[in-house]
MARZAVO-9533 format. One record per residue (C-alpha): x, y, z. Coordinates in steps of 0.001 Angstrom, whole numbers, plus 500000, padded with zeros to 6 digits. Example, Ala and Ser with C-alpha at 12.3 -4.5 7.8 and 13.67 -1.06 7.14 Angstrom:
BEGIN
512300495500507800513670498940507140
END
This chain:
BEGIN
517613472507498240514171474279497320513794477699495594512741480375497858510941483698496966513350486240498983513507490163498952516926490863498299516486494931497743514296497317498647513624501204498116510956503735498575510173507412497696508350509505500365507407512714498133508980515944499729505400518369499892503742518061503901500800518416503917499641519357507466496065518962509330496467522958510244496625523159506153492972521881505945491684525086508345490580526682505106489020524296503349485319524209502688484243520858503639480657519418502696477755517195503368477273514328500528473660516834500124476155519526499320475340521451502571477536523029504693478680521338508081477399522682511382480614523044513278484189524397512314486870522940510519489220522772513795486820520255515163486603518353512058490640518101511391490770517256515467488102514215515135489785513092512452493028513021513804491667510986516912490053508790514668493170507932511900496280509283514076497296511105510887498973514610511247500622515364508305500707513522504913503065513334501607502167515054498480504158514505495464505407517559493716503431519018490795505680517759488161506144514197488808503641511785488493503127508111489782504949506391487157508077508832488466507615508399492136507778504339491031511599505158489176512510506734492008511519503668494563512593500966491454516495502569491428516875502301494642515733498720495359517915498093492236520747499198494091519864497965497367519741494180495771522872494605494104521543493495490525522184494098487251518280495105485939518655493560482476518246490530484551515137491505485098512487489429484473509436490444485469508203494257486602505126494035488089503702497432488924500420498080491045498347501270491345494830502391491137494813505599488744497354505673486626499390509347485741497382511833486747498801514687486057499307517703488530495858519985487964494656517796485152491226515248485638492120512984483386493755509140483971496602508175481782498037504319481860498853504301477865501392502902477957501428501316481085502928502964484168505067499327484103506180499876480611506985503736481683509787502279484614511205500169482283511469502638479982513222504911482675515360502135483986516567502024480313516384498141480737516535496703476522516179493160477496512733492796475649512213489146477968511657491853480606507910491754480901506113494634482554502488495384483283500572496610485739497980495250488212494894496679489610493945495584493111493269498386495292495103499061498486496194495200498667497932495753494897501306495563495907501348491896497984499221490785495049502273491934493077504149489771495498502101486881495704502566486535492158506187487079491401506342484193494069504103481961491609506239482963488845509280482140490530508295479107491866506612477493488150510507478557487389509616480964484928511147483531486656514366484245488598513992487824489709511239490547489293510839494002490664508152494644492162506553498444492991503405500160494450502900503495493774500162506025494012499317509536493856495847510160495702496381513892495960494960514156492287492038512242492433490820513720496064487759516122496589488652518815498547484858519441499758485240515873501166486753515593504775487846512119504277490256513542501828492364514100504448493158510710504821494613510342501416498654510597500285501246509669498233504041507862497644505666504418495919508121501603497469509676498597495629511442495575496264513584492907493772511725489857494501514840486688494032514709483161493399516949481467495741517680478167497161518252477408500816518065474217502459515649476349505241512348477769504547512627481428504025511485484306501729507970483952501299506179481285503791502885481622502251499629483938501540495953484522501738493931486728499519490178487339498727487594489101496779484171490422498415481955491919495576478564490338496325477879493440498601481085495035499134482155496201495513481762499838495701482642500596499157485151502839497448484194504255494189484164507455491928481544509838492233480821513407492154482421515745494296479903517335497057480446520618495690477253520807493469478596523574491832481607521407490440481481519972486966479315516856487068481395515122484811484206514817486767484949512133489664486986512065492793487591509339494867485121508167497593484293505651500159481802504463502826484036505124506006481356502847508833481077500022505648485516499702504810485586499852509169483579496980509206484425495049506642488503495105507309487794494643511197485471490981510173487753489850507519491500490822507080491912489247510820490800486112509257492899485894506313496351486921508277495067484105510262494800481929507342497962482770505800499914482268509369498411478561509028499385477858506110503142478972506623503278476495510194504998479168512114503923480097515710502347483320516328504570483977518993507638483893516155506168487069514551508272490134515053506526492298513317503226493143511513503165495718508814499399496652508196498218498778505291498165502272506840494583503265506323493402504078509395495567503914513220492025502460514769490968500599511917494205498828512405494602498635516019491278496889515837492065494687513343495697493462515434493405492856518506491328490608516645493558488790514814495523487714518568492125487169520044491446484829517037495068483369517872494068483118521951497172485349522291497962488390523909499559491188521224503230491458522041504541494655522697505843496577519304504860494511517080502709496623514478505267499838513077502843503038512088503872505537509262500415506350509404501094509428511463503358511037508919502667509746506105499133509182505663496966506612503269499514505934500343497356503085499105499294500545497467502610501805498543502237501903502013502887498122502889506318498168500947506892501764502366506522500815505808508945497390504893511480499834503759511571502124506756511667499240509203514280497457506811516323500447506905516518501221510370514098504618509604511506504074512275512524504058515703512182501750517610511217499325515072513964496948513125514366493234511385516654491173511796517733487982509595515681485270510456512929487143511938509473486731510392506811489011509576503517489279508717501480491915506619498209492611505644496433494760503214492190495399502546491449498355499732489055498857496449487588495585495373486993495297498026489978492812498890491832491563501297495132490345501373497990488994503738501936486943503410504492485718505745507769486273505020511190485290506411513514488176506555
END
C-alpha cells in the first residue's frame, strides 16, 4: 500500500461586490507617459473584453481583508473533508500582498496571514505549523506541491492548504489593465492516504525564469503623475507575460503529464490559472499540439468570465466550482484525472496531475 497525497475537502469564497466592465465607463484611464488615450473608454472596456473574455469581476467588501476571505474558504474545506482541524498539521497559505486594508496603501503580513487563519480557526495544537508562501499566481499548487513533499517524507498527515488574494487594493485605476484584476480565496485539506492504486497527486513541474523575466510584473508608480510618487500599484508587461506563458507553461504541463505516465487522452479536465481567456486558449492549443493531439471537447472550465484574475486563488477556485457541480457543464468524477497549470510574478510557472 503507498501513501497518496489526496484532496479530501475543498471550499472557496467568491466575494459578494460585481464589479462590471460598464462600471469602468468613468474611469480616467492613462498612457504609462501620463497622457490621456485617444479614443473612449467604451472602446477600451470592449477590446479588453475581446481580448480576456472578462465581464464582470469579484471585489471583496471593504471590511474584510485577504486573511478573512482565506477563513472563509479554510471553514469550508474543513467541513467539506470532514476533519477535526486540531489535526492539522500543516497550513500553508499563499498570496502576494498580504492585508491590505480597504482605502489604506500599506501591506500588512505581521503576523502572517497563515498565523491569522489559524488564529480564526481557533486551532491550539501548537504542532500546527503555518506560514505563508510567496509565488505569484502559481502560489497555491506550490502550496500543493509541497504539502505533497511533506506528506510523502511522512512528516505530515494532513495540511490545509489556501490561496487568497485581494488585487482590488493594490490596482491603479488610471491603468486599463486593472480591469483584469479580482479577488477571492479557495482551499483544500490536502490527506495522506494509502491505496493500493495511484491516486491523489500523480506528479508536478515547476520553474523559475528571472534571467530576463523577473519583473514582468512589478510595482511602480501609478500613471497618474499627479498621484503620490511614493506609492505603488501593481503592474505588468501585457505582450512580455503573453509570450512568456504561451512558450513555457505548455512545456511544463507537458512535463508534469510525463512524469505521472498517464495518457493525454485520460485527462478530463484542465483547470488553467484564469489570467487571460486567449492567453489560455493559446496556451491549451499548444500544449495538444506538443502532445500530437487534438483538444477534446470541454476540457478547460473558465471562471474567467465572471470572476476575473484572482491570482493565486483562481486554480483552487475553479477546482471548487467544478468539484461542486457550480459550473455547468463542467463536473469530476472519481477516478477522473486532471491537470492544472499556473504562470504569475516570478515569473513562474507551475503545473500537477491529480487523480480525483
Amino acid at each position: 500500500m503507498a501513501i497518496n497525497s489526496v484532496i479530501t475537502g475543498t471550499g472557496s469564497y467568491i466575494p459578494t461586490v460585481v464589479k462590471r466592465n460598464s462600471d469602468f465607463l468613468t474611469n480616467q484611464f492613462l498612457n504609462e507617459d501620463g497622457t490621456p488615450f485617444g479614443y473612449e473608454n467604451a472602446v477600451v472596456i470592449e477590446k479588453f473584453k475581446s481580448i480576456t473574455g472578462i465581464e464582470e469581476r469579484r471585489y471583496a467588501s471593504p471590511e474584510l481583508n485577504s486573511s478573512d476571505l482565506a477563513f472563509f474558504a479554510a471553514e469550508k474545506a474543513i467541513a467539506d473533508a470532514k476533519i477535526d482541524q486540531e489535526e492539522l498539521d500543516y497550513i500553508i497559505l499563499a498570496h502576494n500582498f498580504g492585508d491590505v486594508k480597504s482605502a489604506a496603501i500599506q501591506s500588512d503580513i505581521l503576523p502572517s496571514l497563515a498565523s491569522r487563519v489559524k488564529h480564526r480557526l481557533g486551532i491550539k495544537n501548537p504542532n500546527c505549523v503555518a506560514y505563508d508562501i510567496l509565488f505569484g499566481c502559481p502560489g497555491w499548487i506550490q502550496g500543493m506541491i509541497q504539502a505533497e513533499a511533506f506528506i510523502k517524507s511522512g512528516i505530515a498527515k494532513k495540511c490545509l492548504v489556501i490561496g487568497t488574494e485581494t488585487l482590488s487594493r493594490v490596482l491603479d485605476e488610471h491603468d486599463r489593465d486593472s480591469m483584469i484584476y479580482s479577488d477571492g480565496a479557495g482551499a483544500c485539506i490536502v490527506e495522506a492516504v494509502e491505496s493500493d492504486k495511484k491516486i491523489g497527486i500523480l506528479s508536478f513541474a515547476a520553474q523559475t525564469h528571472t534571467f530576463e523575466e523577473c519583473y514582468y510584473l512589478f510595482f511602480g508608480k501609478s500613471f497618474d503623475k499627479t498621484d503620490d510618487e511614493h506609492v505603488r500599484y501593481i503592474k505588468m508587461y501585457g505582450r512580455k507575460i503573453y509570450e512568456f506563458g504561451l512558450n513555457f507553461v505548455p512545456m511544463a504541463m507537458k512535463a508534469a503529464l510525463d512524469k505521472s505516465g498517464v495518457d493525454i487522452m485520460d485527462i478530463k479536465k484542465i483547470l488553467i490559472h484564469q489570467a487571460n481567456e486567449k492567453m489560455d486558449e493559446a496556451i491549451i492549443k499548444r500544449f495538444y499540439r506538443l502532445c500530437n493531439t487534438q483538444i477534446p471537447e470541454a476540457v478547460m472550465p473558465m471562471s474567467i468570465h465572471t470572476l476575473g484574475n484572482s491570482s493565486v486563488a483562481t486554480v483552487i477556485t475553479l477546482f471548487d466550482l467544478v468539484k461542486h457541480g457550480k459550473l455547468k457543464p463542467h463536473s469530476l468524477h472519481k477516478g477522473d484525472t486532471v491537470l492544472m497549470a499556473s504562470v504569475g510574478a516570478g515569473m513562474n510557472i507551475n503545473a500537477m496531475v491529480y487523480k480525483y
